[in-house]
N, C-alpha and C positions, 0 to 999 in steps of 0.2 A: 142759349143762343148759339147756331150751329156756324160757325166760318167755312167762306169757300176755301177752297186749297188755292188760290187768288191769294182771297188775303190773307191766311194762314202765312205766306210766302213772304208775302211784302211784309207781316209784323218777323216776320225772323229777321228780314232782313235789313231794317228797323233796329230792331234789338241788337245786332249783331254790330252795327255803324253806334248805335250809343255806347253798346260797351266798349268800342276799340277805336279811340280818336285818332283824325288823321293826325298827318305831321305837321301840319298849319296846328291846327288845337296842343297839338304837345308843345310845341316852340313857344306860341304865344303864354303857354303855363310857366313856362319856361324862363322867359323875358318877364314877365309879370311876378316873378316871387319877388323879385329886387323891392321893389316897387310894393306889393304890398307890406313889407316888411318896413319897410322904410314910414310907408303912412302907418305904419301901428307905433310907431315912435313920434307920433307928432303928436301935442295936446289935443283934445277931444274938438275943442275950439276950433282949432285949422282943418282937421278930418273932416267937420261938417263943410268949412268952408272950398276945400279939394272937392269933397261930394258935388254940392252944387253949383258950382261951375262945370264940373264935367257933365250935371244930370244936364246942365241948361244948354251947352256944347252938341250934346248927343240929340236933344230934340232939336235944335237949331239943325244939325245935317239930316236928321229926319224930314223937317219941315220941307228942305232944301230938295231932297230925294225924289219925295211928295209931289211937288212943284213940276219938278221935271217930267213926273209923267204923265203931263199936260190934263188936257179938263178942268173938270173943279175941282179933283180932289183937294181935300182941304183936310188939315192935322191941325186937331182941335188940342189943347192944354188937357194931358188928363195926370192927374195929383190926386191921390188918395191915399193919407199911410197905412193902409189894407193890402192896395195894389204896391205898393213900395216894399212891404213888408215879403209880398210872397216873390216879388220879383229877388229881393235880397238874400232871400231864402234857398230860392232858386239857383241864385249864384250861389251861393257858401257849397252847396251842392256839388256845380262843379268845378269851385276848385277843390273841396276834395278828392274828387276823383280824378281832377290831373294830378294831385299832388299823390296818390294812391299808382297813377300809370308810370 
């Protein structure tokens, strides 16, 4: 598969923005060690319980987001620990690589 020099362009340039986060992405790693450090010292019990309130929090202002831009859109429940697992996955990801920057 042959790429235009188009998109040849925009995947560098792509690539180029994942490898080097802004300063929003650094800060936020930043502020966040505290915090994940802290929940890796709480029984497994309360971890789960932190978990789902913030999962429940985060689709609650999703829904909210949704809503606002008008229509029908509509944000269905989607729960699957396949999609949970690769989303978690995804994160460990980067905070590795803040924690790497």
């Amino acid at each position: 598969m042959k790429l235009s020099k188009a998109d040849l362009d925009e995947l560098r340039r792509a690539k180029e923005i994942l490898e080097n986060p802004g300063l929003a992405a650094k800060l936020s790693s930043l502020a966040g060690a505290p915090l994940e450090k802290g929940m890796r010292l709480l029984p497994a019990r309360l971890q789960k319980g932190v978990h789902e309130a913030t999962q429940a929090a985060l689709m609650k202002a999703l829904a909210l987001a949704v809503r606002s831009l008008g229509g029908k859109a509509r944000l269905r429940q989607v729960s699957s620990p396949r999609i949970e697992a690769r989303i978690e996955q995804r994160v460990s990801r980067v905070k590795e690589y803040g924690a790497k920057a």
